[in-house]
N, C-alpha and C positions, 0 to 999 in steps of 0.2 A: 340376510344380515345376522350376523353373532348376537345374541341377546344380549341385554345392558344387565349389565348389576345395579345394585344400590345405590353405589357411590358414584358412578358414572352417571344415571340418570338426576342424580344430586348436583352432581357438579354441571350438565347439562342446562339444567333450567338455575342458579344463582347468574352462569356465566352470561343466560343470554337476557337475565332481566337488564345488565349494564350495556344492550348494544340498541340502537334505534333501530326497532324491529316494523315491521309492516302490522298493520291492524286491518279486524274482521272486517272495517268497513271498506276496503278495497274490495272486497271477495262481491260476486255481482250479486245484485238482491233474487230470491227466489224461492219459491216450495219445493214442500217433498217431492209433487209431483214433478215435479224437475228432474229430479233423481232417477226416475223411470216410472213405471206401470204400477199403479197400488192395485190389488187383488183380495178380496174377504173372502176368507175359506169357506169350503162348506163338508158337513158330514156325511157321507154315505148313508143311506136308511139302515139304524142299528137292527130292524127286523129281519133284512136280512143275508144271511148266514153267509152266501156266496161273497160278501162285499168283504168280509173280515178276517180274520188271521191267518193273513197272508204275509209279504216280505217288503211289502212297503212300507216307509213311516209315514205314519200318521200324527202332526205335531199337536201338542197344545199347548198352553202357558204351561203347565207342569215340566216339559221337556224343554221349555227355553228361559230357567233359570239362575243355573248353573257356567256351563262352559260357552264361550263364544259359538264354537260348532256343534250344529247338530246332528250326531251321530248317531244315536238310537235312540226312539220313540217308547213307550209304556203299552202305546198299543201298532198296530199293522194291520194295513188290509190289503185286499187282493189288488189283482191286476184289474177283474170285474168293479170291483170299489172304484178303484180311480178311473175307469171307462164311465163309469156313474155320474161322478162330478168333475169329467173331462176339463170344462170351463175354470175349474178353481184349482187346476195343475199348476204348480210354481218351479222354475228350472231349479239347476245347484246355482249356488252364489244370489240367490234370493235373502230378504232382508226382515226378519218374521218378528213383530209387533204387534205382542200383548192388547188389545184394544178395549175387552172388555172384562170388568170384577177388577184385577191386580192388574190394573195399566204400564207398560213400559217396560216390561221383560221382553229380552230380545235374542236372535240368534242367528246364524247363519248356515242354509241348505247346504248339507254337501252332497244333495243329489234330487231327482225332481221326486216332489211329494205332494202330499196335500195337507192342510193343515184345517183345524175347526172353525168356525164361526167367531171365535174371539179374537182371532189373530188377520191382523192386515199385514200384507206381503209386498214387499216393494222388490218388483223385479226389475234392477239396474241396468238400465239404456248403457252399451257401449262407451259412448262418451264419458262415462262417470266410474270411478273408481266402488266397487262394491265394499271392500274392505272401510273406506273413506267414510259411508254411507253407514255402516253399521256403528263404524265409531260417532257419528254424526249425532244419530239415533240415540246414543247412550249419553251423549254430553244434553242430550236434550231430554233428558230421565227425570230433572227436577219439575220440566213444563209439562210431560206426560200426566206426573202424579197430580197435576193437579186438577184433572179432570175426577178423580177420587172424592167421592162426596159429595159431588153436586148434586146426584140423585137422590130421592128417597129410599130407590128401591136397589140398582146394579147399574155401578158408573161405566159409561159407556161413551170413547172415542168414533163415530163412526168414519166409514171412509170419507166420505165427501170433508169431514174438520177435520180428518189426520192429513188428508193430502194437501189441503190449503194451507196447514201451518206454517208459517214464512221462516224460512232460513237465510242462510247466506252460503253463496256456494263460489268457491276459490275454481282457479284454473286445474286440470286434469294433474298437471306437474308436479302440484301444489298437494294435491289429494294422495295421488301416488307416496309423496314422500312422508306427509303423515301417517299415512297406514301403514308404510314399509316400518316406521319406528314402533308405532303401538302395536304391531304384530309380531314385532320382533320379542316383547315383552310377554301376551299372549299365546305365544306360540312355546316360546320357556313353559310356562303352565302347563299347556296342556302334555307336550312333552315328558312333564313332571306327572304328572296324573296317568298319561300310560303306564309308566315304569310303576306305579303305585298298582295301578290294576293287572302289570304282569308279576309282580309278588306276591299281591292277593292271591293271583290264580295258582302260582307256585306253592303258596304254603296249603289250599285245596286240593292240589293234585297231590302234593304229598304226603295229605291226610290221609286221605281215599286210599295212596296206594300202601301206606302203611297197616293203616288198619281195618279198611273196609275189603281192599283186593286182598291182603296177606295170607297166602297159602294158610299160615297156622294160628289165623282166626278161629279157627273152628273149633282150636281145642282151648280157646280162650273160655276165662269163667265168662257167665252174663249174668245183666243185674238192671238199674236204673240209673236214672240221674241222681237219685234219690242218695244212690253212695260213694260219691264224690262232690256233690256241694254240703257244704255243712250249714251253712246260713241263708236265710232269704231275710232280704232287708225294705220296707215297704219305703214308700216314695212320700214327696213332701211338698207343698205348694207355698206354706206360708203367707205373707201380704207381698204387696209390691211397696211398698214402702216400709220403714220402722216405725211399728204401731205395737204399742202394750211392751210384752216384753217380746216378741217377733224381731230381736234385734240383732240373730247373725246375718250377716250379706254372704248368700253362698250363690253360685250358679249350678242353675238346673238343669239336666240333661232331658229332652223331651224323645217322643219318637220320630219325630220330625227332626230330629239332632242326629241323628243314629246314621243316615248318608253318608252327612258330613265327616262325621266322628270314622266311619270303614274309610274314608277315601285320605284320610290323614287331615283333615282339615279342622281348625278349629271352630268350626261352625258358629250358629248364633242363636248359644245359650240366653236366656233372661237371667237378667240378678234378681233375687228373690232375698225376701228375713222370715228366719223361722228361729222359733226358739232354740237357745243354746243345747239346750240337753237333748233339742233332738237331731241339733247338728254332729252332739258326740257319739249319739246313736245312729245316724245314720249315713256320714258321710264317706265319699269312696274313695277307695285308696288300689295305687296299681294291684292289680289281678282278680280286680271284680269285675262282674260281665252283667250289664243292664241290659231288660228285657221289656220291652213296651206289649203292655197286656192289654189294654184298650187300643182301639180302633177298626185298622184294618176295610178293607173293601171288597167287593165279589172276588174279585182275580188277588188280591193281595191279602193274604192274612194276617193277624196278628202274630205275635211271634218274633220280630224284627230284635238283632241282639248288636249289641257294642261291647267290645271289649275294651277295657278302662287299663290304660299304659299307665307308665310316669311320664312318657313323650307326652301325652296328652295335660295331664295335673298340671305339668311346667308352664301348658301355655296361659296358663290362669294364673292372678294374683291374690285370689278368696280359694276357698275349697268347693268342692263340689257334690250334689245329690242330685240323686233321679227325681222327675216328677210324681205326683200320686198314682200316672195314668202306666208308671214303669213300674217295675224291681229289678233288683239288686241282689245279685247271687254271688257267695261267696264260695269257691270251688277249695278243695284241699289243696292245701300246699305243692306246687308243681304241674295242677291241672286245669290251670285257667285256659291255656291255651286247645286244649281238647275236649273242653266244654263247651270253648265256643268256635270250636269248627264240625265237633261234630253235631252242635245245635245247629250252625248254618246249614250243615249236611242237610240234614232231615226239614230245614226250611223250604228248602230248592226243592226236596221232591212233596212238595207241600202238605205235609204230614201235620203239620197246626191245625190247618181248617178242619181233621175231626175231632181238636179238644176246644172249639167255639162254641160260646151260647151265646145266644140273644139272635131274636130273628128279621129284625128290622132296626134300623139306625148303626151306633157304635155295639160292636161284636166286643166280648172278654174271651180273654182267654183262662181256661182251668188249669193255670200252671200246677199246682199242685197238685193235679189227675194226672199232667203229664209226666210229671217228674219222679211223680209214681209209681205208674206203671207203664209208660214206653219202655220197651225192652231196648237194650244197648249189649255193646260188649265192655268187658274189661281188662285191656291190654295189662304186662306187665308193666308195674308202676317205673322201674329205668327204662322202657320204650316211653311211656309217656312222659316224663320228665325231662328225656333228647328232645323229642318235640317242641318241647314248651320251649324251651333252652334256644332255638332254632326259631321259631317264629317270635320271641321277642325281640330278637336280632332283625328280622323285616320289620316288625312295627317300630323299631327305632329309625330306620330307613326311610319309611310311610311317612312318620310325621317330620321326618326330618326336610324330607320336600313339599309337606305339605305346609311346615314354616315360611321357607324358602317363596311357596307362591300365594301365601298370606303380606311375606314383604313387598313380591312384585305388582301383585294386585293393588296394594296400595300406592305404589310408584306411581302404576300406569292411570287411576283412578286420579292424580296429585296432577298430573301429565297435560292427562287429556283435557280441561279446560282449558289451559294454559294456551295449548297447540289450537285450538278451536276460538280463543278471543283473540288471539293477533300477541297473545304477552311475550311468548316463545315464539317466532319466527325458525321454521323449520328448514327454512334456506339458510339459512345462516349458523345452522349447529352441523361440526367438519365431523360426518357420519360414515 
């Protein structure tokens, strides 16, 4: 099916609230477990070594976020791992459910794996539409969360109350057609989101081959980071309310924004107020490159960088600053873009994790060690300024479909109740 635009899925659901449409309560009464096989993952023994980093995914709520499909994992294990916990193998087109801590994040296998302890897997019996089931799943996100909190300690779905939760389940016909439409809109997305990751990797690769492969690097000067940012600009937390004089509303970029923000998306900033004077000291403006210096994990270090567009500013209606836990580098005129791919560069071959301290909890990082003395090269300033010239032209691109599936997402999000309580009758819209 051709994806819906805006105004087609608008006109879609006005037309069919005027027709006498069928309701949920025709659909036969039933549970999850109707749906197929529930399954609670299990981990491989992290001791050891043979079970891991290998080519299989390994899910967990972290990796089913995001995108409907799950297509790479954070972590992989072997073929021995999955021999390990044979028993909690899940096929593709499997149905993967959040169960415990953040309930109700969900995704779809596209190939057999295993997934951890917090996630329950519904593997769809023939009869039943998988697509149908994950959308099923997602209209049922507000009954998920409210398993949230009931504990004192980590709230917790188990199998046995995710599988009795009672739904209502339409004929095969019926399933097929709603999923053919909400996939038609998700499948736009993700669509979009390739195209985003293969001009990411284009303006990488023609980093690398400009000035890391370039025959006449070599007779380039070398220096630091040191002489090409001229500002560092520290971050800002403010109150979550207007308290004293805390009274600009700005949005905060966090490290946990930083995803969103490379994949074109406008992520989910917080509104914050902090004082005026230090919204004029410290707010960003296109060609600054945010740096989250706290955090980080074993395998993931500090370091994580976002480059700040005007595609991006636009999508906001207050201005913006980094968190306290970021900064904010202001590169010379013409060199944002080579500041922050040759910072991504030296991210990937993990060259952060030797300017970390701290040896347990949250890691810092000694940006200022590094910017001082990681050696770098320094191309001529008209090479790097075609560069720059050239990937602002993709990030106008990035965010321009990353708009694009900010409006569908809300489509399909507007949609999907509709289709799922009987309001929109999906036989009756001429598809």
């Amino acid at each position: 099916m051709q994806w819906l635009n805006r105004a087609m899925l608008r006109l879609l659901i006005e037309n069919s609230l005027d027709r006498e449409v069928k309701t949920m309560a025709e659909w036969s009464k039933a549970t999850i477990s109707d749906f197929g096989t529930t399954i609670t993952g299990k981990t491989p023994s992290t001791k050891n070594s043979d079970y891991w980093d290998g080519t299989r995914m390994f899910v967990t709520p972290k990796d089913i976020q995001s995108t409907k499909h799950i297509t790479h994992t954070e972590r992989y294990i072997s073929n021995k791992g999955m021999e390990a916990v044979k028993g909690a193998i899940i096929p593709a087109n499997s149905i993967c459910v959040s169960c415990i801590g953040n309930i109700g994040y969900l995704g779809v296998t596209t190939e057999e794996c295993i997934t951890n302890q917090q996630i329950n897997s519904i593997i769809v019996s023939d009869e039943n539409s998988a697509d149908f089931v994950y959308y099923y799943m997602k209209y049922l996100w507000p009954y998920f969360k409210n398993y949230e909190g009931q504990s004192t300690t980590l709230s917790i779905l188990n199998k046995t109350q995710f599988s009795k939760i009672e739904v209502r389940k339409p004929d095969i016909d019926t399933q097929i057609a709603i999923a053919s439409l909400l996939s038609s809109i998700d499948d736009k997305i993700e669509a979009n989101e390739k195209i985003n990751n293969n001009l990411e990797q284009q303006a990488q690769t023609l980093f690398k081959s400009w000035f890391i492969d370039a025959p006449e690097s070599s007779s380039w000067e070398t220096g630091t980071f040191s002489d090409i940012i001229e500002t560092m600009i520290a971050g800002d937390w403010g109150k979550d309310s207007p308290t004293g004089n805390n009274t600009e509303m700005v949005y905060c970029i966090r490290g946990a924004d930083i995803p969103d923000v490379k994949s074109g998306n406008k992520g989910k900033m917080p509104t914050r107020f902090i004082l005026p004077k230090n919204y004029a000291a410290k707010h960003l403006v296109a060609g600054d490159v945010v740096v989250e210096i706290s955090g980080g994990s074993p395998t993931q270090s500090t370091g994580r960088i976002a480059s700040i567009s005007q595609s991006l500013l636009d999508r906001y209606d207050k201005g913006m600053v980094c968190t306290n836990f970021c900064k904010a580098m202001k590169p010379k005129s013409g060199y944002s873009m080579f500041v922050y791919y040759y910072w991504q560069y030296l991210y990937d071959k993990k060259v952060f994790f030797l300017y970390e301290n701290g040896t347990t909890g949250i890691k810092n990082l000694d940006i200022s060690g590094f910017i001082e003395t990681e050696p770098i090269i320094l191309p001529p300033a008209e090479l790097v300024e075609k560069f720059d010239a050239f990937c602002h032209s993709i990030f106008n691109v990035i965010f321009a479909n990353g708009l694009q599936n900010e409006q569908l997402a809300n489509m399909r999000d507007a949609l999907l109740p509709k289709l799922m309580s009987g309001e929109v009758d999906v036989s009756e819209l001429d598809l």
